[in-house]
ZANUKE-943018 format. One line per 2 residues: their letters; for each residue x, y, z of N, C-alpha, C. Coordinates in nm, 4 decimals. Atoms other than C-alpha are relative to their C-alpha. Example, Ala and Ser with C-alpha at 12.3 -4.5 7.8 and 13.67 -1.06 7.14 Angstrom:
# ZANUKE-943018
AS) 0.0890:-0.1190:0.0000:1.2300:-0.4500:0.7800:0.0900:0.1200:0.0000 ~ -0.0820:-0.1190:-0.0060:1.3670:-0.1060:0.7140:-0.0770:0.1090:0.0730 .
END
This chain:
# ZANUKE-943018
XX) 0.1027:0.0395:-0.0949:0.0149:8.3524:8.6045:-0.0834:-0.1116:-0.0641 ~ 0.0595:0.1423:0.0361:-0.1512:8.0015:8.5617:-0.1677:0.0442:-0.0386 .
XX) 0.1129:-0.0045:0.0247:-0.5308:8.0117:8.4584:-0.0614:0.0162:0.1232 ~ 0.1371:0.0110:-0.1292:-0.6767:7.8982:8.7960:0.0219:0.1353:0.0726 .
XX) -0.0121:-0.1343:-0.0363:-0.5157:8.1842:8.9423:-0.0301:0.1404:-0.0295 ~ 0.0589:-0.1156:0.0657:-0.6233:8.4287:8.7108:-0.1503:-0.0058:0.0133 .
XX) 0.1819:0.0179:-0.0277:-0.9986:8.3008:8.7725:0.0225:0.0497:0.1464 ~ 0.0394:0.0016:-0.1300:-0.9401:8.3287:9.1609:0.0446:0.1342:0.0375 .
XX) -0.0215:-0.1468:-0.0248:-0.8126:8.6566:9.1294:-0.0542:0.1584:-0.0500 ~ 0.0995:-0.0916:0.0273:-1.0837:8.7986:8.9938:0.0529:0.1028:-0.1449 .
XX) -0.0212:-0.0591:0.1538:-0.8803:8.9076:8.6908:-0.0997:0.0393:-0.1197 ~ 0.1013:0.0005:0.1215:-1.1032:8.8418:8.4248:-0.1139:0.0398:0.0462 .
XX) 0.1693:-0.1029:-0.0171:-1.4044:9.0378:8.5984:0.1152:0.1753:0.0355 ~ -0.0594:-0.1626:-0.0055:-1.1620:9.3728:8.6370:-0.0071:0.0278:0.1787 .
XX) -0.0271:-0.0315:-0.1303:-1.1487:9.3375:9.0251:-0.0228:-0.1448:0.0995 ~ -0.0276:0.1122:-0.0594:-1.1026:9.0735:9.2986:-0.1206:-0.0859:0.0277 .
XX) 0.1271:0.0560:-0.0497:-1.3011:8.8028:9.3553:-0.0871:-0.0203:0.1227 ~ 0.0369:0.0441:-0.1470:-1.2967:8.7071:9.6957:-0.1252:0.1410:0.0539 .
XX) 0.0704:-0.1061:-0.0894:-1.4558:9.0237:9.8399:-0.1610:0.0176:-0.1202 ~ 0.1433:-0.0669:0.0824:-1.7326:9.0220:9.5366:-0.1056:-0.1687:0.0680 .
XX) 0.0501:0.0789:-0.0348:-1.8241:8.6573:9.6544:-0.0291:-0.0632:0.1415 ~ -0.0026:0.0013:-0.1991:-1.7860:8.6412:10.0705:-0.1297:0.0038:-0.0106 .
XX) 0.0787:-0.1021:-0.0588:-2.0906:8.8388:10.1176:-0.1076:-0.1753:-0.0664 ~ 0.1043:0.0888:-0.0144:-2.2828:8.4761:10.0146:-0.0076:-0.1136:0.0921 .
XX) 0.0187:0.0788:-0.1663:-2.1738:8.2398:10.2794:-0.0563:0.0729:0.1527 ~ 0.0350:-0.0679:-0.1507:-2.1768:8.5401:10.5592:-0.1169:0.0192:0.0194 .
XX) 0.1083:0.0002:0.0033:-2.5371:8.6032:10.4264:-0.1068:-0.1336:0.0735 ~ 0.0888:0.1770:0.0134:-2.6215:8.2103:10.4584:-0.0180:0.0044:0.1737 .
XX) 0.0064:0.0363:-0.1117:-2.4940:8.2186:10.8029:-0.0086:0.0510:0.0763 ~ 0.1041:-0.0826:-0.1090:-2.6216:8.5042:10.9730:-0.1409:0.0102:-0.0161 .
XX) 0.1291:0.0300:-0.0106:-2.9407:8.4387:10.8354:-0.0359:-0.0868:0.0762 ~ 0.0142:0.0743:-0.1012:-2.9121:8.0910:11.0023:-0.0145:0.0227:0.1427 .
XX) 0.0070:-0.1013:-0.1329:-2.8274:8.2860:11.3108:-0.1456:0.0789:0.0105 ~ 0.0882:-0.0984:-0.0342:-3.1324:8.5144:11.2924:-0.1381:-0.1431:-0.0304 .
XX) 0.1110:0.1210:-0.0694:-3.3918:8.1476:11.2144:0.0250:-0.0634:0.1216 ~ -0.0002:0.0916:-0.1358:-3.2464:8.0125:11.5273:-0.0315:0.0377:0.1060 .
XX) 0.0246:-0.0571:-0.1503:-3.3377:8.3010:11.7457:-0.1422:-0.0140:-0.0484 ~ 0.1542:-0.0318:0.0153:-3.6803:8.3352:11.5661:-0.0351:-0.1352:0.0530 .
XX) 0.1021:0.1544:-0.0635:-3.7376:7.9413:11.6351:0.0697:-0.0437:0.1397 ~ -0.0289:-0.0198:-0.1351:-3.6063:7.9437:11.9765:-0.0703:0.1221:0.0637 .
XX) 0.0714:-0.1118:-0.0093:-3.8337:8.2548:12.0056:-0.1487:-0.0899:0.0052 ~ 0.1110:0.0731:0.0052:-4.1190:8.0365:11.9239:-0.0666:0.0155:-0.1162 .
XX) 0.0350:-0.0276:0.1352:-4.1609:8.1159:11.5878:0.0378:-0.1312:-0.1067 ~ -0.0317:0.1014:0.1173:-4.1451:7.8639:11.2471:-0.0004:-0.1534:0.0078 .
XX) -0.0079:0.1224:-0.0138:-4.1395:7.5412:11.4110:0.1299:-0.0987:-0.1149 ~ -0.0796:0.1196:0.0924:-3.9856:7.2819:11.1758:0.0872:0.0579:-0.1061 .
XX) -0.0565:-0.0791:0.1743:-3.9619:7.4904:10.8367:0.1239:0.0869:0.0886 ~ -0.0810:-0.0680:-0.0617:-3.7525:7.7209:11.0948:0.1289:-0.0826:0.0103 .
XX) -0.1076:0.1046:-0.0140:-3.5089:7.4076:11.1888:0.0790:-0.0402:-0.1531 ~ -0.0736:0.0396:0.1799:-3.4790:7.3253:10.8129:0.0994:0.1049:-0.0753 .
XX) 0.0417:-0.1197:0.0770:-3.4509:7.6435:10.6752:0.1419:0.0473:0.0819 ~ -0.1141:-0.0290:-0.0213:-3.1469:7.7244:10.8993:0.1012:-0.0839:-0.0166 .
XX) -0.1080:0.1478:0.0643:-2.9808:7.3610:10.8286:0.0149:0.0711:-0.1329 ~ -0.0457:-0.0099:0.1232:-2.9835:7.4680:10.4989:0.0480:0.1175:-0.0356 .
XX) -0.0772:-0.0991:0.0317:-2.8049:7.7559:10.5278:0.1417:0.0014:0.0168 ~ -0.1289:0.0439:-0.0635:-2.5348:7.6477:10.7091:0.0185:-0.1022:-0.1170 .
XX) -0.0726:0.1058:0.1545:-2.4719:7.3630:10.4525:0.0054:0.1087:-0.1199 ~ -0.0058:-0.0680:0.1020:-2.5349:7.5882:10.1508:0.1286:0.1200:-0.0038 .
XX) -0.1245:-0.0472:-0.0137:-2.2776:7.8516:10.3103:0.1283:-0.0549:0.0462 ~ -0.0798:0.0717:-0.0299:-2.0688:7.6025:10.3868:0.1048:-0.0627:-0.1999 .
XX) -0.0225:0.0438:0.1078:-2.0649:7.4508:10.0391:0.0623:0.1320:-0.1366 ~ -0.0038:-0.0897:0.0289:-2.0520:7.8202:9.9116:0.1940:0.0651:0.0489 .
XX) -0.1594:-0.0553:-0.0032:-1.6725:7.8694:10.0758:0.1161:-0.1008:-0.1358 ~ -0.1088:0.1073:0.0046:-1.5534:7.5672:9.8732:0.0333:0.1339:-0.1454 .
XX) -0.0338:-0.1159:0.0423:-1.5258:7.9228:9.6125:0.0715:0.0782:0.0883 ~ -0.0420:-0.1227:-0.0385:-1.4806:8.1709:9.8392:0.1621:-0.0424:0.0414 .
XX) -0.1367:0.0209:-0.0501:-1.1733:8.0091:10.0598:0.1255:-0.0142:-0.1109 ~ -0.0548:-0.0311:0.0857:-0.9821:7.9450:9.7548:0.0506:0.1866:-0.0635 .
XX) -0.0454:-0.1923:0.0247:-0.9941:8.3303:9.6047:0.0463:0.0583:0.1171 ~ -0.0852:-0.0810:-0.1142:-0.9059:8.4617:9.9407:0.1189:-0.0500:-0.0156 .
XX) -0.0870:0.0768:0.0142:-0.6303:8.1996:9.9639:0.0783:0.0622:-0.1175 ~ -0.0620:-0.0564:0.1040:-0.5107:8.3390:9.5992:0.0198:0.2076:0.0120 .
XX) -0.0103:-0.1689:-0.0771:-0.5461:8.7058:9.7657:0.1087:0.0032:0.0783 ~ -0.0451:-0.0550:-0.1305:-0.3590:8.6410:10.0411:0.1320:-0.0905:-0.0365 .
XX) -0.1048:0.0193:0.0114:-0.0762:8.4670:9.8554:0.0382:0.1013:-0.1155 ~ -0.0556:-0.1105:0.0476:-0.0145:8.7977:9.6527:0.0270:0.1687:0.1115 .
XX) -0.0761:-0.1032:-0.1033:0.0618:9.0053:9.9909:0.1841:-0.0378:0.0152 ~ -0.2002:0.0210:-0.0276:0.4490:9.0402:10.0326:0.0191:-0.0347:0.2083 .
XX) -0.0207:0.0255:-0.1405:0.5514:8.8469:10.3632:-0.0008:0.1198:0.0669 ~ -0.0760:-0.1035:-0.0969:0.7146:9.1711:10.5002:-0.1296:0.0869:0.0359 .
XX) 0.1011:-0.0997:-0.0802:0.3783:9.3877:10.5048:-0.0824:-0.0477:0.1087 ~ 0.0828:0.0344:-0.0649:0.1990:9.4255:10.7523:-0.1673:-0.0969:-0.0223 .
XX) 0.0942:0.0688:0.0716:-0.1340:9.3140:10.5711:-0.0071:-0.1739:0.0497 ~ -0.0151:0.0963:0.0013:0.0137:8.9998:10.5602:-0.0290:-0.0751:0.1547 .
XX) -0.0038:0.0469:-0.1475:-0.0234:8.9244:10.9100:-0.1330:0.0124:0.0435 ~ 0.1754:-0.0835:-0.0472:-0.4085:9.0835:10.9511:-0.0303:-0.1171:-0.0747 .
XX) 0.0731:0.0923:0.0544:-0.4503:8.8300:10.6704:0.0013:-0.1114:0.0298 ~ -0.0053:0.1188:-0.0478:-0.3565:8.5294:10.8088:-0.0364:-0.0081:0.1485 .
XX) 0.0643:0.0328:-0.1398:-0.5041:8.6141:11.1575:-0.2116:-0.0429:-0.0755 ~ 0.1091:0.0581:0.0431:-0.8170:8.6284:10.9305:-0.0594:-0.1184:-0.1011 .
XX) -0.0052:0.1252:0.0136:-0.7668:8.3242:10.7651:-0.0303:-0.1012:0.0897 ~ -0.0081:0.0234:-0.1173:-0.7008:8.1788:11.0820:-0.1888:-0.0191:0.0672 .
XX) 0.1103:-0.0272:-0.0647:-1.0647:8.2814:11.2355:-0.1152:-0.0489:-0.0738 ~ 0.0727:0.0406:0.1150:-1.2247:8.2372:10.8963:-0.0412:-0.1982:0.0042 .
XX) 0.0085:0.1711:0.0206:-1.1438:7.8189:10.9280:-0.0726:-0.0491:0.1691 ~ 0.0744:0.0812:-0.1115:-1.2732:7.8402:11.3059:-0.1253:0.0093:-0.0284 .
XX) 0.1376:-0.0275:0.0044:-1.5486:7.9856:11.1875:-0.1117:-0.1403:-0.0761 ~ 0.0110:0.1000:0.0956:-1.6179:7.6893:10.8956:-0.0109:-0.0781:0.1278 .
XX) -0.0007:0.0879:-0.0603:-1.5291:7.4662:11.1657:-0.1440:-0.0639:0.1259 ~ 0.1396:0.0268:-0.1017:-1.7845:7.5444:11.4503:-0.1375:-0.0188:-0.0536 .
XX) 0.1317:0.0080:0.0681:-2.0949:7.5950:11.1624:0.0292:-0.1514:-0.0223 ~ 0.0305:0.1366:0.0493:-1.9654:7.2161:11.0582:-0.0619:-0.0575:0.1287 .
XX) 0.0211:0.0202:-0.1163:-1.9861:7.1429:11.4364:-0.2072:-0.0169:0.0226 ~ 0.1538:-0.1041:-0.0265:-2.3478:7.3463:11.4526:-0.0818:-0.1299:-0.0973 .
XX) 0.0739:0.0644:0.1246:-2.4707:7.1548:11.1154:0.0243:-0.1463:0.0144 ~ -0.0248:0.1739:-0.0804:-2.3351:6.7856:11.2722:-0.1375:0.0323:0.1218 .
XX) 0.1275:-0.0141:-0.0992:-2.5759:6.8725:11.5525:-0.1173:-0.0180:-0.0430 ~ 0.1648:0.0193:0.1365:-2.9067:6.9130:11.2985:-0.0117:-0.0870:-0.0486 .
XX) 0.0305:0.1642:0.1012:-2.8027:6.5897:11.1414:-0.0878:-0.0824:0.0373 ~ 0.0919:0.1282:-0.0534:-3.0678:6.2804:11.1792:-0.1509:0.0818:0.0391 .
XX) 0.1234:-0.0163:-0.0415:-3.2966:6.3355:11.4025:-0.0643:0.1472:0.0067 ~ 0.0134:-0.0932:-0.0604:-3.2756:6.6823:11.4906:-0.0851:0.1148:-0.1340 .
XX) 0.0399:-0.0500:0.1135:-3.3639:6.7662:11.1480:-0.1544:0.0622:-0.0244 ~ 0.1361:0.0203:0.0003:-3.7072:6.6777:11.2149:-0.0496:0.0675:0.1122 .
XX) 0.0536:-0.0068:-0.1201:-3.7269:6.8225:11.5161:-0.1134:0.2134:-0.0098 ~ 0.1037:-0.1254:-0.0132:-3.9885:7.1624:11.6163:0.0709:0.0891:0.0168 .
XX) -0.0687:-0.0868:-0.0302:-3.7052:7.3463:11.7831:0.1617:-0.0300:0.0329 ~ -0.1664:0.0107:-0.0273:-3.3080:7.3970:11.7524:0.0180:-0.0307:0.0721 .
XX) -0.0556:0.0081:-0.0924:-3.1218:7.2063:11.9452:0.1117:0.0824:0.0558 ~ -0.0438:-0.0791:-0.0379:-3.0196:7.4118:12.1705:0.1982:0.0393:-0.0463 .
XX) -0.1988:0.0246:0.0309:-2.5927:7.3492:12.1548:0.0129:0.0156:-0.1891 ~ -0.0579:-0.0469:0.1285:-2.6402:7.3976:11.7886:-0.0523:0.1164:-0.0420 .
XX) 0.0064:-0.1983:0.0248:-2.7788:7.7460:11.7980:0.0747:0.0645:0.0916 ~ -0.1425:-0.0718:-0.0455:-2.5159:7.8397:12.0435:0.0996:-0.0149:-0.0806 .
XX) -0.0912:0.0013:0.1043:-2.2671:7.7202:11.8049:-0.0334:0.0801:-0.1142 ~ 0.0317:-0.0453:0.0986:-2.4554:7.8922:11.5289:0.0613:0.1730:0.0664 .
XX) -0.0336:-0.1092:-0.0742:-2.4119:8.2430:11.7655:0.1012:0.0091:0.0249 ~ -0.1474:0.0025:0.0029:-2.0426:8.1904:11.8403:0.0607:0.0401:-0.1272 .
XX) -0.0362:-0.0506:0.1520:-1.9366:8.1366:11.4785:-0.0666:0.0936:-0.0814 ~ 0.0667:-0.1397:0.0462:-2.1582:8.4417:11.3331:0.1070:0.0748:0.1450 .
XX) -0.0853:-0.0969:-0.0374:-1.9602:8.6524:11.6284:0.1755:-0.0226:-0.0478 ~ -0.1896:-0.0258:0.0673:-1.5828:8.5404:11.5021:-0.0473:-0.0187:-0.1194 .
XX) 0.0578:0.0103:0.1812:-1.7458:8.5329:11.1404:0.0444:0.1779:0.0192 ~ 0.0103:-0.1458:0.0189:-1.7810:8.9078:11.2463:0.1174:0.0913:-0.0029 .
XX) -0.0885:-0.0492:-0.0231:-1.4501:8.9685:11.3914:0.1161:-0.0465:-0.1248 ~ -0.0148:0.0419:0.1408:-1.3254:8.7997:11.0701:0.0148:0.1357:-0.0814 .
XX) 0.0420:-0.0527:0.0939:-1.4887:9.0010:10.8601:0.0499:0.1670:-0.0098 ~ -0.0849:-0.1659:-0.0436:-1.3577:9.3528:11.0666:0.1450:-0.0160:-0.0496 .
XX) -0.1248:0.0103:0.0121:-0.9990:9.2116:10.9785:0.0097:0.0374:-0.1526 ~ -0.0449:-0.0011:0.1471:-1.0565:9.1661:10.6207:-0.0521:0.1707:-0.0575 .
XX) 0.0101:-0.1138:0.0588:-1.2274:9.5123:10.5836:0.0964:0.0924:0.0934 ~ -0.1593:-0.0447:-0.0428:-0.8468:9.6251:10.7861:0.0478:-0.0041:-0.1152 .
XX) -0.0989:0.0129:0.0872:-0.7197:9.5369:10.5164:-0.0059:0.0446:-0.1569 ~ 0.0388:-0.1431:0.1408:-0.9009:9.7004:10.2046:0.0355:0.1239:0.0641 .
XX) -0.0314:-0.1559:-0.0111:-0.9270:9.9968:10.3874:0.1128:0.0607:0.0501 ~ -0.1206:-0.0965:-0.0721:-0.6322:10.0527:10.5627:0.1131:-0.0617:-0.0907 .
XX) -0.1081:0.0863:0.0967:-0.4057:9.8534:10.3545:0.0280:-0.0050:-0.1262 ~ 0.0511:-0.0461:0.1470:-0.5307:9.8807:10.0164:-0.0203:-0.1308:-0.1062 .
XX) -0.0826:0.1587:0.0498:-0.4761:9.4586:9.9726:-0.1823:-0.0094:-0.1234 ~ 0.0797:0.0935:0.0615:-0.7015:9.3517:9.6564:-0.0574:0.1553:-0.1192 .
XX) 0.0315:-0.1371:0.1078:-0.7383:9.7564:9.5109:0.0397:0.0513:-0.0674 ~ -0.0846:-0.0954:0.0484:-0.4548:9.8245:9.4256:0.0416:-0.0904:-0.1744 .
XX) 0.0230:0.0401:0.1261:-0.5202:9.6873:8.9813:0.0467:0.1125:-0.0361 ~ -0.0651:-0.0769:0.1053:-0.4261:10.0020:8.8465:0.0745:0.0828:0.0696 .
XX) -0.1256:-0.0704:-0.0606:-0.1540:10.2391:8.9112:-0.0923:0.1427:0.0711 ~ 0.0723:-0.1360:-0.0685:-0.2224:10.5714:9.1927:-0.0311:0.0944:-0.1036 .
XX) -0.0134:-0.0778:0.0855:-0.2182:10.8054:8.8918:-0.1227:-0.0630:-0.0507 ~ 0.1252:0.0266:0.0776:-0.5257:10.6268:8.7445:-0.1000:-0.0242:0.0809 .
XX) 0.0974:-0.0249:-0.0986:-0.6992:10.5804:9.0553:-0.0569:0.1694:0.0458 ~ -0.0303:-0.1867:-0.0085:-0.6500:10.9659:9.1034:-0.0996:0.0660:-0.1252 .
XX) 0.1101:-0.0257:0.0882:-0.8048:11.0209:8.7634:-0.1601:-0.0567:-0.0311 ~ 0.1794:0.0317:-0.0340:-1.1259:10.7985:8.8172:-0.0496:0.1043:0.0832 .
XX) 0.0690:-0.0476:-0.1170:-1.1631:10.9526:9.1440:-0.0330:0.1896:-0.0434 ~ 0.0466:-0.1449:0.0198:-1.1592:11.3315:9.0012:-0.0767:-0.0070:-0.1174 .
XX) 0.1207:0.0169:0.0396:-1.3760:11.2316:8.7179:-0.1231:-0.0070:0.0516 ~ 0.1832:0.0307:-0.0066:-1.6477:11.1048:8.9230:-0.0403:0.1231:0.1001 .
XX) -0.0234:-0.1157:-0.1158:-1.5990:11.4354:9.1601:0.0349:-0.0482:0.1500 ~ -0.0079:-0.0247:-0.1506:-1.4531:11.3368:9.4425:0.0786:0.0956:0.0493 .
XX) -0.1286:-0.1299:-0.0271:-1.2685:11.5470:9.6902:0.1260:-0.1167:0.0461 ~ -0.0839:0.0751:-0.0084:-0.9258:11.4036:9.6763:0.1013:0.1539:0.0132 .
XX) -0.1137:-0.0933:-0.1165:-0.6361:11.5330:9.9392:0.1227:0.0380:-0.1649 ~ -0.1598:-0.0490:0.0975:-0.3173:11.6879:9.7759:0.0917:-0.0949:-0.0474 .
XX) -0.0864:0.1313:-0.0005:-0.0688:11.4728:9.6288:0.1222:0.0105:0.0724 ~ -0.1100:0.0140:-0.1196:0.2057:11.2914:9.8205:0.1033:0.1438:-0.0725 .
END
């Protein structure tokens, strides 16, 4: 395994990356989502307009990590599983999502920057992409939990022994 790959696969921290680093773009850009209703609410004026521009850029700038490690996730699924298919629908949704916040964050450019209150068409775009951000995000947690894609580092037999160390209740074996 090449270096970059071993960085994007979260190797060298003892578990995957992608899923430890997501959670800072989706943060960026449902926060954006939640200044655009407050300043379309009538709240924050300007600092409100800014303050969600710069989330959307910052989680924007924040995938040029994340998309990569997924990308190195989702080329260690085996074509034939299923997984593989959940993952590339959320790939898929993941780049519309990127796409419409660039959309959203082209809108804020110039003038709008300055302006008191979101233009409107770019806090609908901000609300669109936060809902397929979401349906996204249901795919990829398909696929830890039902799938096991990004958990499976050590063998069942040692997962088995963490898990009755720390007391859990764990079913019978196969």
């Amino acid at each position: 395994m090449n270096a970059i790959k071993y960085v994007l696969l979260g190797k060298w921290l003892g578990h995957p990356l992608h899923p430890a680093i997501v959670h800072v773009p989706i943060a960026l850009w449902v926060g954006a989502c939640i200044f655009d209703i407050m300043n379309l609410g009538g709240l924050g004026g300007n600092s409100l307009v800014r303050t969600s521009f710069w989330s959307i850029l910052l989680g924007l700038v924040a995938t040029l990590v994340v998309v990569p490690a997924g990308f190195a996730e989702w080329s260690e699924i085996k074509r034939e599983k299923p997984a593989w298919k959940l993952a590339l629908w959320h790939m898929i949704l993941n780049v519309i999502t990127m796409l419409i916040f660039v959309a959203s964050l082209a809108l804020r450019w110039g003038d709008a920057y300055d302006m008191n209150k979101v233009p409107m068409g770019a806090a609908v775009l901000c609300f669109v992409a936060t809902a397929v951000l979401g349906v996204s995000g249901y795919l990829g947690g398909r696929m830890v939990y039902e799938h096991g894609i990004g958990i499976g580092r050590e063998s069942k037999t040692e997962y088995r022994a963490l898990a009755a160390k720390a007391g859990a209740n764990l079913p019978a074996k196969d």
